[in-house]
mmCIF file of the N, C-alpha and C atoms, coordinates in Angstrom:
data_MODEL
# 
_entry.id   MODEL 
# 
loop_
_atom_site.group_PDB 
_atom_site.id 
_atom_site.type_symbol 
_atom_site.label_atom_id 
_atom_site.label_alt_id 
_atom_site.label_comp_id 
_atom_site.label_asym_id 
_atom_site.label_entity_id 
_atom_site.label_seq_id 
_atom_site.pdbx_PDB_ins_code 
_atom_site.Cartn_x 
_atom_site.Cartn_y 
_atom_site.Cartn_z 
_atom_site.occupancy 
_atom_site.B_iso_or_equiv 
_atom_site.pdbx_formal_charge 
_atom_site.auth_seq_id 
_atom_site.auth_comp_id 
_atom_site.auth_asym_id 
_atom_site.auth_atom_id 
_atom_site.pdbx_PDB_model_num 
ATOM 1   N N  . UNK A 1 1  ? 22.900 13.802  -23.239 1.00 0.00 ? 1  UNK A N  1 
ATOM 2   C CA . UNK A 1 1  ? 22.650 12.474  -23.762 1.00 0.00 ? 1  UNK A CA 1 
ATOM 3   C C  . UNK A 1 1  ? 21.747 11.708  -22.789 1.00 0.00 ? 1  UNK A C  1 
ATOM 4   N N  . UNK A 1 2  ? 20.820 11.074  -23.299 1.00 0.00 ? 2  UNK A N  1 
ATOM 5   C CA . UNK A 1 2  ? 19.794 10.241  -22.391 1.00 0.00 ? 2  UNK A CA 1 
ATOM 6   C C  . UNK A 1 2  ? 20.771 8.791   -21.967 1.00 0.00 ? 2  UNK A C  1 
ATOM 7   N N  . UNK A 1 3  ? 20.136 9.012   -20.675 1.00 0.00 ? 3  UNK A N  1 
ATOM 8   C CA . UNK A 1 3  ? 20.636 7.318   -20.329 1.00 0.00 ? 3  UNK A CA 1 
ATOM 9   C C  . UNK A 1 3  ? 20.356 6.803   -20.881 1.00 0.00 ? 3  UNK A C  1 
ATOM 10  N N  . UNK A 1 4  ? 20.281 4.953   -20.586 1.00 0.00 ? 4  UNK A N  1 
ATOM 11  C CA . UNK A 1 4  ? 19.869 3.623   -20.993 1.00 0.00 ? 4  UNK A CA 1 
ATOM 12  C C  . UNK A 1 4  ? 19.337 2.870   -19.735 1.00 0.00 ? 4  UNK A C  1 
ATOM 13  N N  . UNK A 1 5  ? 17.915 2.783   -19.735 1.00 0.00 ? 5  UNK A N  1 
ATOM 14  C CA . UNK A 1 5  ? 17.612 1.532   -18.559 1.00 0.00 ? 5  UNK A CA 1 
ATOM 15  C C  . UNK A 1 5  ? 18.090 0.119   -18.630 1.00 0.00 ? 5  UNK A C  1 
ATOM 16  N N  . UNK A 1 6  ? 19.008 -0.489  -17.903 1.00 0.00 ? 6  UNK A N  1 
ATOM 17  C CA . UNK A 1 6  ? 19.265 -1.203  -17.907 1.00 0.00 ? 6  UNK A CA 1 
ATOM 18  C C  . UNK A 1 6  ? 18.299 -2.557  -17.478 1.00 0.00 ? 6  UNK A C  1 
ATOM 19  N N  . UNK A 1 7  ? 17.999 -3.072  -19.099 1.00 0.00 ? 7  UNK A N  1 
ATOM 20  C CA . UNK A 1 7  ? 16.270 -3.952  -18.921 1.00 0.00 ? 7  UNK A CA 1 
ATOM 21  C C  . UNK A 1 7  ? 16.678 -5.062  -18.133 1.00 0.00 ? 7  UNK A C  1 
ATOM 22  N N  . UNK A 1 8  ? 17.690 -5.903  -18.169 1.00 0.00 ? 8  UNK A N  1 
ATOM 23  C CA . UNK A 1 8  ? 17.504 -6.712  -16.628 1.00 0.00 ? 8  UNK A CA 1 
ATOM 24  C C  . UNK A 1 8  ? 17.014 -6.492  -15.535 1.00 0.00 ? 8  UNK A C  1 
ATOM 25  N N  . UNK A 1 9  ? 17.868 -5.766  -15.491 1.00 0.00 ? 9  UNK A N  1 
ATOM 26  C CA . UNK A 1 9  ? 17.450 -5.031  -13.786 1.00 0.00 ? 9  UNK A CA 1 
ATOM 27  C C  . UNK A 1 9  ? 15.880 -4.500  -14.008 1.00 0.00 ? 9  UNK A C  1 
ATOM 28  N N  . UNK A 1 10 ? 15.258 -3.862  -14.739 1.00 0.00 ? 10 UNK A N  1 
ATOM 29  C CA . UNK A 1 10 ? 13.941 -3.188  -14.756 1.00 0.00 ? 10 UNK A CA 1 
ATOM 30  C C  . UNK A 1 10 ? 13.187 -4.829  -15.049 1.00 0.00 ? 10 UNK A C  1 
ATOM 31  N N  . UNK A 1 11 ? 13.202 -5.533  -15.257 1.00 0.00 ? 11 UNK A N  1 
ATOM 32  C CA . UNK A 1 11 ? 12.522 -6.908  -15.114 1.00 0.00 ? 11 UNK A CA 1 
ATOM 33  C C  . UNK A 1 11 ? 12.821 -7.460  -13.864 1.00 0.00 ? 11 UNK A C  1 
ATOM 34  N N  . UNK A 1 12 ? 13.908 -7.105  -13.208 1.00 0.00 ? 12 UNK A N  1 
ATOM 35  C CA . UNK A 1 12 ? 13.755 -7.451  -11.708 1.00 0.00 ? 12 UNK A CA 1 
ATOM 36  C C  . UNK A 1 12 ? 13.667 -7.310  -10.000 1.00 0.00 ? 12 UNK A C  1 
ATOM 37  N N  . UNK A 1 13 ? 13.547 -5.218  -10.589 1.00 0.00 ? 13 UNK A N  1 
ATOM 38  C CA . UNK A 1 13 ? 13.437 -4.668  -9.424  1.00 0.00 ? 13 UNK A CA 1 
ATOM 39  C C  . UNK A 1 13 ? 12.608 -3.544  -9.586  1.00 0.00 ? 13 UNK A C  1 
ATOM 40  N N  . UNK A 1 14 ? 11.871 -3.115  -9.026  1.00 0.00 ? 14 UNK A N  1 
ATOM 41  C CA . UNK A 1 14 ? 10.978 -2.152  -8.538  1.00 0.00 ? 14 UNK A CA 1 
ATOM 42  C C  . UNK A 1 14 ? 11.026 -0.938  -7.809  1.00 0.00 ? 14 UNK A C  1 
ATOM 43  N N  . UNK A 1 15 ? 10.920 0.640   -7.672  1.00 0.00 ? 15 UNK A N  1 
ATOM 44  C CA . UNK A 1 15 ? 10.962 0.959   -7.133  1.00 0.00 ? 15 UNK A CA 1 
ATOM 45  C C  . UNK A 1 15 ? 9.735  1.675   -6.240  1.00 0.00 ? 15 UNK A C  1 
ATOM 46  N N  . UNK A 1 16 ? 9.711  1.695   -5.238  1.00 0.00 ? 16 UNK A N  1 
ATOM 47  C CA . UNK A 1 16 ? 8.367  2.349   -4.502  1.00 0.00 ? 16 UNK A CA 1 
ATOM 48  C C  . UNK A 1 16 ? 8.190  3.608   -4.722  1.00 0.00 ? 16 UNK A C  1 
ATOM 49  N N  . UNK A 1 17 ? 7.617  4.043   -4.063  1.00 0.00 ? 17 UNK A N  1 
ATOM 50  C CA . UNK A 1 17 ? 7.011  5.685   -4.222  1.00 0.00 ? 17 UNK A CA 1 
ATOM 51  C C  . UNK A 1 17 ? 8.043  6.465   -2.927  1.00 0.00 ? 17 UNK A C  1 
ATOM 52  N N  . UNK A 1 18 ? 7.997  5.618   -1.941  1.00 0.00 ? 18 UNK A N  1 
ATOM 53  C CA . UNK A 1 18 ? 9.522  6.013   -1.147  1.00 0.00 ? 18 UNK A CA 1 
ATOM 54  C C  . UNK A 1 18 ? 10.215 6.100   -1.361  1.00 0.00 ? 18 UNK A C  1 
ATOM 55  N N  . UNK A 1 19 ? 11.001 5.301   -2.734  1.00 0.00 ? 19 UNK A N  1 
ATOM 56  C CA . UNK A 1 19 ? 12.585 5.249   -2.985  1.00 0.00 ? 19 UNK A CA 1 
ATOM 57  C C  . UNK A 1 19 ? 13.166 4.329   -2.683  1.00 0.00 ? 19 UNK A C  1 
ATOM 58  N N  . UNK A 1 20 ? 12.522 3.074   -2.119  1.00 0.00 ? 20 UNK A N  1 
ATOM 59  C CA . UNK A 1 20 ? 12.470 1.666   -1.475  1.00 0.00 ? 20 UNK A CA 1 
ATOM 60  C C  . UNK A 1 20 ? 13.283 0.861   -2.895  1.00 0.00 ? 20 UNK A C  1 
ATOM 61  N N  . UNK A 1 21 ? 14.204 -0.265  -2.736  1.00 0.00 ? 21 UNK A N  1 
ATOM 62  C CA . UNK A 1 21 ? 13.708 -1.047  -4.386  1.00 0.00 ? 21 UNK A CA 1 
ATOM 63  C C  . UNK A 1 21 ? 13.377 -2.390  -3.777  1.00 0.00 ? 21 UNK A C  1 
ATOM 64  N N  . UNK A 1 22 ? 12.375 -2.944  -4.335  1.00 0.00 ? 22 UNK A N  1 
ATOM 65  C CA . UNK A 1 22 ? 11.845 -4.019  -4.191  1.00 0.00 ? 22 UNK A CA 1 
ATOM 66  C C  . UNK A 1 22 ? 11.939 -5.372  -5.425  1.00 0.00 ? 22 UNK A C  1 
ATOM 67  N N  . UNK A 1 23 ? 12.616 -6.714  -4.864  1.00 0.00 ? 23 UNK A N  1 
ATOM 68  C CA . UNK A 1 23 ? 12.775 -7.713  -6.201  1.00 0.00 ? 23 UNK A CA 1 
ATOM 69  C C  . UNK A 1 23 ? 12.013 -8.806  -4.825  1.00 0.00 ? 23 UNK A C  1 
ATOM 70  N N  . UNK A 1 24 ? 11.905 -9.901  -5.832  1.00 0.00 ? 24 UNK A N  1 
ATOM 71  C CA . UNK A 1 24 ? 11.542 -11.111 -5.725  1.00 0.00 ? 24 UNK A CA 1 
ATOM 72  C C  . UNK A 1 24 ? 12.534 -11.651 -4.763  1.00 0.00 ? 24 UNK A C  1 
ATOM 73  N N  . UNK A 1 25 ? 12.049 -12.895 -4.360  1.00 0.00 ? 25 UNK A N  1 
ATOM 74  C CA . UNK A 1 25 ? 13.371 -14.050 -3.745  1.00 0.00 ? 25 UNK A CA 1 
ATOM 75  C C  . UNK A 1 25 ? 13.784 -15.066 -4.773  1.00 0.00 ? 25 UNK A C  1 
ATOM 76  N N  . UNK A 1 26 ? 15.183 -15.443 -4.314  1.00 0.00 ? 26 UNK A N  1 
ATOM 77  C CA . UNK A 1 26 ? 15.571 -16.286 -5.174  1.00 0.00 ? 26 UNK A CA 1 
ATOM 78  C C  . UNK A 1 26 ? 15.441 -17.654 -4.643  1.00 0.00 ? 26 UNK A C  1 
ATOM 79  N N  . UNK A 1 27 ? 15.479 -19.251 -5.754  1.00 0.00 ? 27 UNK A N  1 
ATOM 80  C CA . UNK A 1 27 ? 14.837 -20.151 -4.562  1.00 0.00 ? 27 UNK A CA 1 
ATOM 81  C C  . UNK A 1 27 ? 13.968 -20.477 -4.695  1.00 0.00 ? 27 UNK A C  1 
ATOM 82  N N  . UNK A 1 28 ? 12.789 -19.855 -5.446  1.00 0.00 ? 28 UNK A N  1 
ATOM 83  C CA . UNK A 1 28 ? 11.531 -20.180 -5.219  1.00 0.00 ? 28 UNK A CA 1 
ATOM 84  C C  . UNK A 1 28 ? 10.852 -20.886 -6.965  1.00 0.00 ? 28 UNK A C  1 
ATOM 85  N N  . UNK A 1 29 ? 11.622 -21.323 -7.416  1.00 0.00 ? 29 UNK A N  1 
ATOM 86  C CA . UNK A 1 29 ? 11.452 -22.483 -8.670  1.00 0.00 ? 29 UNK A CA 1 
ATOM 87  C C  . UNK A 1 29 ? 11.130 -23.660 -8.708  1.00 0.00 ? 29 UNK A C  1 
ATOM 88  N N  . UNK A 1 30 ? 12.501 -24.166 -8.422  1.00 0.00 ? 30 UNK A N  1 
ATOM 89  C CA . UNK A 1 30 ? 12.154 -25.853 -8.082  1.00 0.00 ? 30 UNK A CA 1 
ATOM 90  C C  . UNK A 1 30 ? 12.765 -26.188 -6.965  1.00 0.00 ? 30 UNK A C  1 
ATOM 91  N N  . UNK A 1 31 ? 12.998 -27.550 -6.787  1.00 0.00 ? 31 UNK A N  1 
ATOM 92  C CA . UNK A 1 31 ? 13.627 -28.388 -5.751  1.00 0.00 ? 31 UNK A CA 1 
ATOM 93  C C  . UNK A 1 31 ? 12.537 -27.892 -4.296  1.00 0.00 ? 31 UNK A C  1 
ATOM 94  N N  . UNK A 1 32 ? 11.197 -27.606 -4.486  1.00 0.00 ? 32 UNK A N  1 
ATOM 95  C CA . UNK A 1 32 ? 10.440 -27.004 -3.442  1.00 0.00 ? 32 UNK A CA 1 
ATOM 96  C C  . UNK A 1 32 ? 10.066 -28.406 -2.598  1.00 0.00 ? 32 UNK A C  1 
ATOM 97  N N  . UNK A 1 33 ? 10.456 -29.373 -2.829  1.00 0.00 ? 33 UNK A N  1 
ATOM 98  C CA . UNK A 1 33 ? 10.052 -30.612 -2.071  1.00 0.00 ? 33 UNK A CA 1 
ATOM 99  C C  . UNK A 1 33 ? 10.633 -30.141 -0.732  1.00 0.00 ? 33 UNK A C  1 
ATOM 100 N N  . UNK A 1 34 ? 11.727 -30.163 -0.748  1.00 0.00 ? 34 UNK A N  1 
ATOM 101 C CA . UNK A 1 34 ? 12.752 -30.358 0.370   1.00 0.00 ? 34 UNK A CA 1 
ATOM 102 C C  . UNK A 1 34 ? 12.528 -28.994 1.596   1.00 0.00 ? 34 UNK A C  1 
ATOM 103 N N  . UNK A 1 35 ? 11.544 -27.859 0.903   1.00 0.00 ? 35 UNK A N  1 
ATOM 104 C CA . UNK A 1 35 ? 11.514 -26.619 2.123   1.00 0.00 ? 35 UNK A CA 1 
ATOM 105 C C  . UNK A 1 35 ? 10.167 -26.945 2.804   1.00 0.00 ? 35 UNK A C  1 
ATOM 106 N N  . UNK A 1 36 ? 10.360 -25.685 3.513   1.00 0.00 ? 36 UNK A N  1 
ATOM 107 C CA . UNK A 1 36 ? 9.168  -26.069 4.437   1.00 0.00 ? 36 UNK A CA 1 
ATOM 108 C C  . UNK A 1 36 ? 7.221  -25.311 3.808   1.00 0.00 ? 36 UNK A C  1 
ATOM 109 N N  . UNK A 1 37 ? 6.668  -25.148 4.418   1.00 0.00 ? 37 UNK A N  1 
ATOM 110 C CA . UNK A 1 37 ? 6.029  -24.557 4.028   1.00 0.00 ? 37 UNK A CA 1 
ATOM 111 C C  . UNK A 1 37 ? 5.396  -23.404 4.056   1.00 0.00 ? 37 UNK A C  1 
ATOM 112 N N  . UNK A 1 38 ? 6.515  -22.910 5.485   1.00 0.00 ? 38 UNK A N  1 
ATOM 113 C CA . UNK A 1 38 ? 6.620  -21.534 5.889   1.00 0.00 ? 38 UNK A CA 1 
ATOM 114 C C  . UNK A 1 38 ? 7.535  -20.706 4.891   1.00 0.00 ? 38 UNK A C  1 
ATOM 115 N N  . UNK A 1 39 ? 8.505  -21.135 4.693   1.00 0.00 ? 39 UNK A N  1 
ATOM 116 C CA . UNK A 1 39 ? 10.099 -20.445 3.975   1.00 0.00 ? 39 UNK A CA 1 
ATOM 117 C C  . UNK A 1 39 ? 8.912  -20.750 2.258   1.00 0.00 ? 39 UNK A C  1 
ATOM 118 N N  . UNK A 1 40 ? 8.524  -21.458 1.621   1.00 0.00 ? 40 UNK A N  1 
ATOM 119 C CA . UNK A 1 40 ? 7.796  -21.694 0.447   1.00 0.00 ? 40 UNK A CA 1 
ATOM 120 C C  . UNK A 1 40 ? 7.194  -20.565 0.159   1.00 0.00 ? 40 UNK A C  1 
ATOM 121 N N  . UNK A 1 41 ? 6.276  -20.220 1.291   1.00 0.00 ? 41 UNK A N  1 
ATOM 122 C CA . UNK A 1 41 ? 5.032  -19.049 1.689   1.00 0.00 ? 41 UNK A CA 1 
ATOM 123 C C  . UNK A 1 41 ? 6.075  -17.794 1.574   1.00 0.00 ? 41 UNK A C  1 
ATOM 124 N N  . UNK A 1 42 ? 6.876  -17.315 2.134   1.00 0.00 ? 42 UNK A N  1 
ATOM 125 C CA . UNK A 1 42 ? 7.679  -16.321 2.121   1.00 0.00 ? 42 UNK A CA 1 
ATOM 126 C C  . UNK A 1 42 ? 8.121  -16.094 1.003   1.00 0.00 ? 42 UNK A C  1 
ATOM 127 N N  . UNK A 1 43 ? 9.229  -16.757 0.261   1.00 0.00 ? 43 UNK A N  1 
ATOM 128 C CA . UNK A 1 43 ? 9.661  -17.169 -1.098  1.00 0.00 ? 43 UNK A CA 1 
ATOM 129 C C  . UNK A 1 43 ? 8.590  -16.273 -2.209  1.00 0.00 ? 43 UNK A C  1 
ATOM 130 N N  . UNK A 1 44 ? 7.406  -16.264 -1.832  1.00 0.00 ? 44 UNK A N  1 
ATOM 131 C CA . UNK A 1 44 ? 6.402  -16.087 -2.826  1.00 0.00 ? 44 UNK A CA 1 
ATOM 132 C C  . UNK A 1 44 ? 6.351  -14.333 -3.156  1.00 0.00 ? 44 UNK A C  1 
ATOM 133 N N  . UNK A 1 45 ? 6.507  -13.676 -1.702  1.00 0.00 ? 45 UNK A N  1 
ATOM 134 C CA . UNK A 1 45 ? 6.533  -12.409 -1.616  1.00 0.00 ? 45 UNK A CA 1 
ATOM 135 C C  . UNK A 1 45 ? 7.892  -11.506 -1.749  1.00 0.00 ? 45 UNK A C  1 
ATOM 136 N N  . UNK A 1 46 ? 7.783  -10.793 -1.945  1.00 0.00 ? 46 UNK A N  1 
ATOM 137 C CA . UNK A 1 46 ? 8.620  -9.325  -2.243  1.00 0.00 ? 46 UNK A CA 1 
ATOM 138 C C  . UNK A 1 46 ? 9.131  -8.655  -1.257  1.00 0.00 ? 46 UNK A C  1 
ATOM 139 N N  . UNK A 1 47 ? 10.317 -8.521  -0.984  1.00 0.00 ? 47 UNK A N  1 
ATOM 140 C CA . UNK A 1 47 ? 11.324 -7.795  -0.283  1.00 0.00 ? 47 UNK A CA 1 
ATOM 141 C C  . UNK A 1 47 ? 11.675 -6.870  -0.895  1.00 0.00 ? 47 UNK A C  1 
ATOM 142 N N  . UNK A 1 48 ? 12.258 -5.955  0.218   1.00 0.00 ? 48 UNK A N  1 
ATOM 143 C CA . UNK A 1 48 ? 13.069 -4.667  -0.102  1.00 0.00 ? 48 UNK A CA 1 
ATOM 144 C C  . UNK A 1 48 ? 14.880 -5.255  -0.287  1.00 0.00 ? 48 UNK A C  1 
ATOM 145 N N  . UNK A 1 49 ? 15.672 -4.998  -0.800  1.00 0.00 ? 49 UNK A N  1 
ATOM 146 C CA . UNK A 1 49 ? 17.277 -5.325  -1.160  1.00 0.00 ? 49 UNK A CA 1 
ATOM 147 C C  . UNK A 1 49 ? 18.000 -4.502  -0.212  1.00 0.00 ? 49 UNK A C  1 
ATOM 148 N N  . UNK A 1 50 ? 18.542 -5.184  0.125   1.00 0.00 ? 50 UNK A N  1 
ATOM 149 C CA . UNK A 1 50 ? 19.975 -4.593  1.121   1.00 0.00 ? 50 UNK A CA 1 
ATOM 150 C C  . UNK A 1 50 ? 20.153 -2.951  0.785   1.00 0.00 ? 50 UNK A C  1 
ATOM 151 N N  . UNK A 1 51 ? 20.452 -2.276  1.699   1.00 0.00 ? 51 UNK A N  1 
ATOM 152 C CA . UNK A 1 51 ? 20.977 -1.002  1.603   1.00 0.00 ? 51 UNK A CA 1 
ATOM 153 C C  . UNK A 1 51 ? 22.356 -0.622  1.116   1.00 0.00 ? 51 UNK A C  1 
ATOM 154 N N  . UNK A 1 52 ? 23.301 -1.782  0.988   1.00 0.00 ? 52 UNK A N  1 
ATOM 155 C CA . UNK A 1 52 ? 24.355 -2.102  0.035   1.00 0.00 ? 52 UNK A CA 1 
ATOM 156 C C  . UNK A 1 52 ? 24.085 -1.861  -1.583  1.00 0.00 ? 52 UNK A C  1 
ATOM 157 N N  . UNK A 1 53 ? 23.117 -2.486  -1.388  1.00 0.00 ? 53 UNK A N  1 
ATOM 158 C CA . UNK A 1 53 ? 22.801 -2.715  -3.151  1.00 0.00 ? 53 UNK A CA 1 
ATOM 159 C C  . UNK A 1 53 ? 22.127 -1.601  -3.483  1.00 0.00 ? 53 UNK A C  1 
ATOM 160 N N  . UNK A 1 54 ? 21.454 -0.649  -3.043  1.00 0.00 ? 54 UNK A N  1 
ATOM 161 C CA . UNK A 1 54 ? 20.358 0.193   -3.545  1.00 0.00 ? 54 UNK A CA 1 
ATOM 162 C C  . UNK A 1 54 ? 20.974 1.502   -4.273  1.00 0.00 ? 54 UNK A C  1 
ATOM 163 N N  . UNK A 1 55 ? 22.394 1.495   -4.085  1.00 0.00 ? 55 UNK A N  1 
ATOM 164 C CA . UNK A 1 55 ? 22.738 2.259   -4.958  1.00 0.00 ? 55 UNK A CA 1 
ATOM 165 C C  . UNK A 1 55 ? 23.226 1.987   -6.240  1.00 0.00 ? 55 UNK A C  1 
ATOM 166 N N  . UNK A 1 56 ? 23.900 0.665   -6.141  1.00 0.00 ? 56 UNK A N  1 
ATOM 167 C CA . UNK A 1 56 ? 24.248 0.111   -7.760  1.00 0.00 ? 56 UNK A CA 1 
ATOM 168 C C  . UNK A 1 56 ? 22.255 -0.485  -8.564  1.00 0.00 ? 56 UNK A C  1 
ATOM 169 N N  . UNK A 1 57 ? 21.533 -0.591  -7.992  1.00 0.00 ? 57 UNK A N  1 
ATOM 170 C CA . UNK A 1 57 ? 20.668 -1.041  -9.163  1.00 0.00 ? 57 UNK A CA 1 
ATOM 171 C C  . UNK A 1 57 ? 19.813 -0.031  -9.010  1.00 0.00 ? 57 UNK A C  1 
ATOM 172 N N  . UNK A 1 58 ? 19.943 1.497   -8.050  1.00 0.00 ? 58 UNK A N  1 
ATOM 173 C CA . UNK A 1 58 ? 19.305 2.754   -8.794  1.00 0.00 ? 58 UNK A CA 1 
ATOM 174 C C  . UNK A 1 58 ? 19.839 2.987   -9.997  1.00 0.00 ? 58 UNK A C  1 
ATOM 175 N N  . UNK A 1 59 ? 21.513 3.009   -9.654  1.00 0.00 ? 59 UNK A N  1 
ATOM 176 C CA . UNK A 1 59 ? 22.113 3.542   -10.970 1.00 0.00 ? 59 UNK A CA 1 
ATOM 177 C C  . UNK A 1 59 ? 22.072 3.013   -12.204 1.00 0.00 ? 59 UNK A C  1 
ATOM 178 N N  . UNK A 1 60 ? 21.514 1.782   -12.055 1.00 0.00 ? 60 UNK A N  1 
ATOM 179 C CA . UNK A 1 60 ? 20.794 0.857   -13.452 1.00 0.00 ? 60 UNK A CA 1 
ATOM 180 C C  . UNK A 1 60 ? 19.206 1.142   -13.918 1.00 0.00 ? 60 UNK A C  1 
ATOM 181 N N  . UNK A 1 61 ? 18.733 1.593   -13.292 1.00 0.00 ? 61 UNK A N  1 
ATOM 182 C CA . UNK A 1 61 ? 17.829 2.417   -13.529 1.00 0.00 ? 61 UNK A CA 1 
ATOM 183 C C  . UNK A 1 61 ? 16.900 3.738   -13.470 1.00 0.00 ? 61 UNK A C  1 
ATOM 184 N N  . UNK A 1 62 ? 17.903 4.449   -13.842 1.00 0.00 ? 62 UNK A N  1 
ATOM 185 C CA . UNK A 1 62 ? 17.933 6.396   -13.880 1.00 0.00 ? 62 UNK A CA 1 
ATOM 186 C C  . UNK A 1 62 ? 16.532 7.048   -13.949 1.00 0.00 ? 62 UNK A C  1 
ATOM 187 N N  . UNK A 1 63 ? 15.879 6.380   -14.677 1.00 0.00 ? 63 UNK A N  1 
ATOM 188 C CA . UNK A 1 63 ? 14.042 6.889   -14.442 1.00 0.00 ? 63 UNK A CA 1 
ATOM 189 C C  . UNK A 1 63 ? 13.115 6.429   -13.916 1.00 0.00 ? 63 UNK A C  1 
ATOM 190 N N  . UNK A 1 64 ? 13.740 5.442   -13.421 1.00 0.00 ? 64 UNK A N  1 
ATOM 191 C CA . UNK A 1 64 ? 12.418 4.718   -12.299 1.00 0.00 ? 64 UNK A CA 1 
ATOM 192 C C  . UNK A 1 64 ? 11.583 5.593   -11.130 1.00 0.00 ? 64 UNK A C  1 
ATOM 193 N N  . UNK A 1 65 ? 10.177 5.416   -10.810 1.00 0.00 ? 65 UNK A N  1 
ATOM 194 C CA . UNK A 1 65 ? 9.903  6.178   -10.642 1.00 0.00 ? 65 UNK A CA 1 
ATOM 195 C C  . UNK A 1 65 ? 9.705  6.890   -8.897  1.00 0.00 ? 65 UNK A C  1 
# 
């Protein structure tokens, strides 16, 4: 039986060609008055997720590549 990609997660994480998974930051919507403009700048770019997590949102997405 074929899996199911779980489309949340594939709208919010990425995986590299390493095996890396990569999402967005959270934070970076509104209320941007109040940060700085270093943490703003950061906010903008893409991180890798905890090594905690990288096994529950592989397993949400079984064919990623």
């Amino acid at each position: 039986m074929k899996l199911k990609t779980h489309k949340g997660a594939a709208k919010r994480f990425k995986l590299t060609a390493g095996g890396k998974v990569i999402s967005g930051h959270a934070g970076a919507r509104h209320i941007l008055t109040s940060k700085s403009r270093k943490r703003k700048r950061k906010l903008g770019k893409a991180s890798t997720i905890a090594d905690a997590d990288v096994h529950h949102v592989k397993s949400m997405l079984p064919y990623g590549r």
